[in-house]
C-alpha positions as CSV (number, residue, x, y, z in Angstrom):
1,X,16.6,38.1,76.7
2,X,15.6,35.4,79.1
3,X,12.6,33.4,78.2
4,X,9.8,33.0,81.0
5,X,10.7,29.3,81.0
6,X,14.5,29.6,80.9
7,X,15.3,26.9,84.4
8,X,18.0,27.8,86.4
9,X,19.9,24.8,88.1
10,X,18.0,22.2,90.2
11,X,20.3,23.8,93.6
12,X,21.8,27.0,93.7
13,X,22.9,29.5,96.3
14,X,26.4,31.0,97.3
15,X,28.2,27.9,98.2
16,X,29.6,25.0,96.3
17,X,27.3,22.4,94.7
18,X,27.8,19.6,97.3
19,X,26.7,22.5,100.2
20,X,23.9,23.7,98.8
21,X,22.5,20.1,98.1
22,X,23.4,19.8,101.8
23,X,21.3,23.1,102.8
24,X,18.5,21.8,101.0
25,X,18.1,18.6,102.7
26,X,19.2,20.0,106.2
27,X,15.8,22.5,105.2
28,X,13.7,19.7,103.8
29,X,14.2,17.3,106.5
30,X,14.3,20.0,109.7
31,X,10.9,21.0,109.1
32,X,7.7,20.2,111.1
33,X,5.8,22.5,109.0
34,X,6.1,24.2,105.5
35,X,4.8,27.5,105.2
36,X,3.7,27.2,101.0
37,X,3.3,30.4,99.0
38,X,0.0,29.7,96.5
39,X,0.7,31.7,93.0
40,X,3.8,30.1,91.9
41,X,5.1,27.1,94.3
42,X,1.7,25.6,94.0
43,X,0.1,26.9,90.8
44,X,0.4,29.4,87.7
45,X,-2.9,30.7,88.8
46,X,-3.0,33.4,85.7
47,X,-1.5,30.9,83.0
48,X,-4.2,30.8,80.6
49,X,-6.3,33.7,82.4
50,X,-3.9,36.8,81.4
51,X,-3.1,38.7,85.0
52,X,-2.6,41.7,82.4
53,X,-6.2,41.9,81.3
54,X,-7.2,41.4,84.3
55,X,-5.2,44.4,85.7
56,X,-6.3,46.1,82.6
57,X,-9.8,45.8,83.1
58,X,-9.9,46.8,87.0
59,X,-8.0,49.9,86.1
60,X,-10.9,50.9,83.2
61,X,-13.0,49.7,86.1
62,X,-11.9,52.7,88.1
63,X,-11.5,55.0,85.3
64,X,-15.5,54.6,84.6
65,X,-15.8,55.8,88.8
66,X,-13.7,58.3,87.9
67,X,-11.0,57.3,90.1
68,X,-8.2,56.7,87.4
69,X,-6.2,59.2,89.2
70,X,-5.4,57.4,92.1
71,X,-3.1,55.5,90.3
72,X,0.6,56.6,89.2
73,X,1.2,56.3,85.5
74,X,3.0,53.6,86.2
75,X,0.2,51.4,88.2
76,X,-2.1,52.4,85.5
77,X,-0.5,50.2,83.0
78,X,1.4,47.8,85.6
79,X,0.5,44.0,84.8
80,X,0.1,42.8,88.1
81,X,-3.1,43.1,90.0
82,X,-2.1,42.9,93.3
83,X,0.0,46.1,92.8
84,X,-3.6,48.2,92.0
85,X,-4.7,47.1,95.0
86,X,-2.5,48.4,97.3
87,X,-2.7,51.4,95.4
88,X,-6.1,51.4,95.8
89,X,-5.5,50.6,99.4
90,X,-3.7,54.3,99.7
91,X,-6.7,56.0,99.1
92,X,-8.0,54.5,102.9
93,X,-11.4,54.2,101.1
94,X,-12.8,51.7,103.2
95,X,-16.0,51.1,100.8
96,X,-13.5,51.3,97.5
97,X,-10.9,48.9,98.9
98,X,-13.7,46.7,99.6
99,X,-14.9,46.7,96.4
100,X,-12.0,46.3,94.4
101,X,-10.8,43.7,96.7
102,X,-14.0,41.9,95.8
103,X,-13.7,42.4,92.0
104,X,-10.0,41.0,92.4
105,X,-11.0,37.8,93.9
106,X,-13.8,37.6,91.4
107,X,-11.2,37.0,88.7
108,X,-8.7,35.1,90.3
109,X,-11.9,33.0,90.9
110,X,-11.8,33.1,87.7
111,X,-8.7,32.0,86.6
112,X,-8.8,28.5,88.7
113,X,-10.0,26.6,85.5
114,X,-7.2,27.4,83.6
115,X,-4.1,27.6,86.6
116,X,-1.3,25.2,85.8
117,X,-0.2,22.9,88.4
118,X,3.8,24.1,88.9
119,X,5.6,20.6,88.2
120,X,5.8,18.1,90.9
121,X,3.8,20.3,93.0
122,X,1.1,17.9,93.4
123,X,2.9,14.7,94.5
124,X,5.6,16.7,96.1
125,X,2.6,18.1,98.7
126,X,1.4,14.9,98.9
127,X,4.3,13.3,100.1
128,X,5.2,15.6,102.6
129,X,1.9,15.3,104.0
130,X,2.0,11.6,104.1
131,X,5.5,11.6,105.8
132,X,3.7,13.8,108.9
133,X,4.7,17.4,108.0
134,X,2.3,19.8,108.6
135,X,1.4,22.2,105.1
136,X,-0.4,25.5,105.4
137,X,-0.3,28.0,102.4
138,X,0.1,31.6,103.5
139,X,-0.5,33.9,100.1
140,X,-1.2,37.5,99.2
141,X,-4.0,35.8,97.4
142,X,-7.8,35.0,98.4
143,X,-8.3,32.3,101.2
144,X,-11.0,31.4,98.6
145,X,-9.1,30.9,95.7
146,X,-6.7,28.8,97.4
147,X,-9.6,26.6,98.5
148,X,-11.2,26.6,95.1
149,X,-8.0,25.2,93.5
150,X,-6.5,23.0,96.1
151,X,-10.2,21.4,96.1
152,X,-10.1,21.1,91.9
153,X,-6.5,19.0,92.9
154,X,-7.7,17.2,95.3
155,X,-5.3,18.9,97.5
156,X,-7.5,20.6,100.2
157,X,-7.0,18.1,103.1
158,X,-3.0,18.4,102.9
159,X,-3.9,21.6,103.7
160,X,-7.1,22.4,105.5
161,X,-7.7,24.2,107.6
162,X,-4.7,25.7,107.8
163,X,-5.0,28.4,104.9
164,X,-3.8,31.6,105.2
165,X,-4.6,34.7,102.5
166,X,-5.5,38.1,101.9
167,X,-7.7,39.5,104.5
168,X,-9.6,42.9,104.6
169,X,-6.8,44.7,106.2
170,X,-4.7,44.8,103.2
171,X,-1.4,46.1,105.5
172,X,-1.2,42.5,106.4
173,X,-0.1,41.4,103.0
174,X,3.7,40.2,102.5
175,X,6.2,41.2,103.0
176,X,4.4,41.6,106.5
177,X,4.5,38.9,108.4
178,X,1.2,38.5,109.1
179,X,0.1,35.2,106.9
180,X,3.1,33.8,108.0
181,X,2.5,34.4,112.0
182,X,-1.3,33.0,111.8
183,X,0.1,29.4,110.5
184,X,2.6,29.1,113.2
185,X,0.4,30.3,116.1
186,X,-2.3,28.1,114.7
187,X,0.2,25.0,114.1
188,X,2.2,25.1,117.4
189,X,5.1,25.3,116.0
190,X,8.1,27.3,116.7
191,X,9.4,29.4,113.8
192,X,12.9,27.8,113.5
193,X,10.7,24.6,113.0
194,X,8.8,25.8,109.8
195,X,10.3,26.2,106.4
196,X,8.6,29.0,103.7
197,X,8.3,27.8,99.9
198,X,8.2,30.8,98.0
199,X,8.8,32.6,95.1
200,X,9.2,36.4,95.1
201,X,11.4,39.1,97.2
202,X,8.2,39.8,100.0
203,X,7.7,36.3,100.4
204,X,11.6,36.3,101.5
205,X,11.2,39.5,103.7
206,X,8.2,37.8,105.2
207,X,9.8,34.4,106.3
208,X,12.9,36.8,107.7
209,X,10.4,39.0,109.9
210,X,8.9,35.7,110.6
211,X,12.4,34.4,111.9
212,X,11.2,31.4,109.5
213,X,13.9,29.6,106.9
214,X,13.5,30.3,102.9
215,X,13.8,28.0,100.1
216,X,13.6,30.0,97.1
217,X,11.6,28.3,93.9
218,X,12.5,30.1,90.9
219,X,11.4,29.0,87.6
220,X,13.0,30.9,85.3
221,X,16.4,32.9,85.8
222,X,14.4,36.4,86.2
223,X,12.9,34.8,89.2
224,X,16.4,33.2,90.4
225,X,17.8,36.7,90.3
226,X,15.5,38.6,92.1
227,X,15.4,36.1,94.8
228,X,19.2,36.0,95.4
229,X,19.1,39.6,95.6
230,X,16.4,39.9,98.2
231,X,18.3,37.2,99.7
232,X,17.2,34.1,99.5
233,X,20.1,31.6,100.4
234,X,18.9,28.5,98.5
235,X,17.1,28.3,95.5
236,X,15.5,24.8,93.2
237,X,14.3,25.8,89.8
238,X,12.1,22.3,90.2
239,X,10.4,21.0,93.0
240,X,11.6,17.6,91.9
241,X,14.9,18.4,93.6
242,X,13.0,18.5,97.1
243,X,10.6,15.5,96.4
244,X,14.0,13.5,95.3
245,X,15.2,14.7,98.9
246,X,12.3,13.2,100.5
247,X,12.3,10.0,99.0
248,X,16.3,9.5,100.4
């Protein structure tokens, strides 16, 4: 089995070494804007504030409504959070949705405290910001979580205002597009211009609908893999491979 914290090599994709070191910095240095995921480029937002338990205690949440059935057997004892919600979403309980949606942020509120910085995020961010590029994070997670952190990190004015999250309409979440569109319209910048930094399959399908290029950051080889098959060209399995690129 492959531990969580297994690395994959600094570069990968499916050319030779010296190529895909080429990809990366052709990627680095062609964009005006990066596009950041939150929960994973940025931060381990549930690192010391178990996502499972959390997931756990929304679904006993609904079960004390009486509403355990509108999860599958499978969602009721699925670790991630996110995936109960758009469960939840199915039922088009307007008042329900809300309210879950609400309990959700509540605990990744929660979690801030105890998120771990993924390494070399913070000078990496930093350094792009101070060499003119324009950062906005576009996540599946709250607009005020994002805040909350980036502001515990002294991080919010690389990004502010531009911050892009989950919004009511919960149809809008990647892999739509939508987070994605909202930072480009609001940046002025043409979509080959932007890169994405992110770390699972819809953050991939989001930057394609997007017409927007991928780099993949995969920290571990589970992650590696299920990037390269959604298709993510190039991959880092440490951010210090694109903050050595920008200090060439």
């Amino acid at each position: 089995m492959t531990s969580d914290m297994d690395q994959v090599e600094p570069v990968s994709g499916r050319t030779g070494g010296s190529e895909q070191s080429e990809s990366l910095r052709d990627l680095v240095m062609g964009a005006r804007v990066v596009l950041w995921d939150f929960d994973g480029p940025v931060c381990r937002l549930f690192a010391g504030y178990s996502a499972h338990r959390v997931a756990g205690e929304l679904v006993d949440w609904l079960e004390s409504l009486g509403l355990k059935d509108l999860l599958t057997p499978e969602e009721q004892v699925h670790p991630d959070p996110h995936v109960l919600l758009g469960a939840v979403d199915r039922s088009h309980r307007k008042d329900l949705v809300a309210e879950f949606e609400e309990r959700l942020t509540h605990e990744e509120l929660r979690a801030v405290p105890t998120a771990w910085p993924t390494a070399y995020a913070d000078p990496l961010l930093r350094t792009w910001a101070a060499l003119g590029a324009g950062l906005a994070i576009t996540t599946n997670n709250s607009p005020r979580v994002v805040r909350a952190y980036l502001a515990s990190r002294g991080l919010l004015a690389c990004f502010a205002p531009h911050i892009y999250g989950r919004t009511q309409d919960l149809r809008l979440l990647k892999p739509d597009p939508y987070c994605l569109d909202r930072a480009l319209g609001a940046m002025g910048v043409a979509p080959a211009q932007a890169l994405m930094v992110g770390d699972s399959p819809a953050d991939v399908a989001a930057a394609r609908k997007a017409g927007v290029p991928f780099l993949g950051y995969a920290r571990n080889a589970r992650k590696a893999e299920q990037l390269r098959v959604a298709g993510a060209p190039t991959l880092v399995g440490s951010l210090e491979a694109v903050l050595r690129v920008l200090g060439e």
